[in-house]
C-alpha angles and dihedrals in degrees: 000000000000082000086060092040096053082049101060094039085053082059089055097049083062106046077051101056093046086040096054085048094053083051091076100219087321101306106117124072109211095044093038079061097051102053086044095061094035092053088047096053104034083062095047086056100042084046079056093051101044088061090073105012119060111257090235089065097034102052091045090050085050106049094024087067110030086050081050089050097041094054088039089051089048097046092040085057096039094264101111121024114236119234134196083233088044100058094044090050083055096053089048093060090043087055089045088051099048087045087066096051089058096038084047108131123235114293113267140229113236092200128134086234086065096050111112117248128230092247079197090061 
């Protein structure tokens, strides 16, 4: 579930990101909304994510993704022009993301038991 989770929160990175840019520096007011509601829960959901999933992993897979869907978004509506190197850049990044997902550690317990001690204190 927090994979999913990281996924869909990557999606929103990216509706944020176009929709920040459609603002128009804030001033106007649907798109402002937007990237308003879609900030607010593409970190809940990374925040989620990170609870069973490293940060270091996490927060690639995050921006990795959402930076991929964002240029493929804006290539895909005449904002961006594709490019045979751009989009092989892109699918770099995309085989970099899913390596971390198998190279991902085990998960780990947030618990305070599983805090390291100072073994000087």
């Amino acid at each position: 579930m927090p994979w999913i989770v990281l996924l869909l929160s990557a999606v929103l990175e990216a509706v944020w990101a176009t929709a920040l840019d459609a603002s128009a520096g804030f001033t106007l007011l649907v798109p402002s909304l937007i990237f308003l509601a879609a900030c607010v829960a593409s970190m809940v959901g990374l925040a989620y994510a990170m609870n069973s999933i490293p940060v270091s992993t996490a927060y690639a897979v995050w921006t990795g993704l959402g930076a991929v869907l964002t240029v493929a978004y804006a290539m895909v509506f005449g904002n961006e022009q594709p490019g045979l190197l751009k989009i092989l850049f892109l699918a770099g990044i995309i085989g970099c993301v899913v390596g971390l997902k198998f190279v991902e550690s085990a998960p780990r317990d947030k618990s305070p038991d599983t805090v390291p001690r100072d073994p000087a204190g």
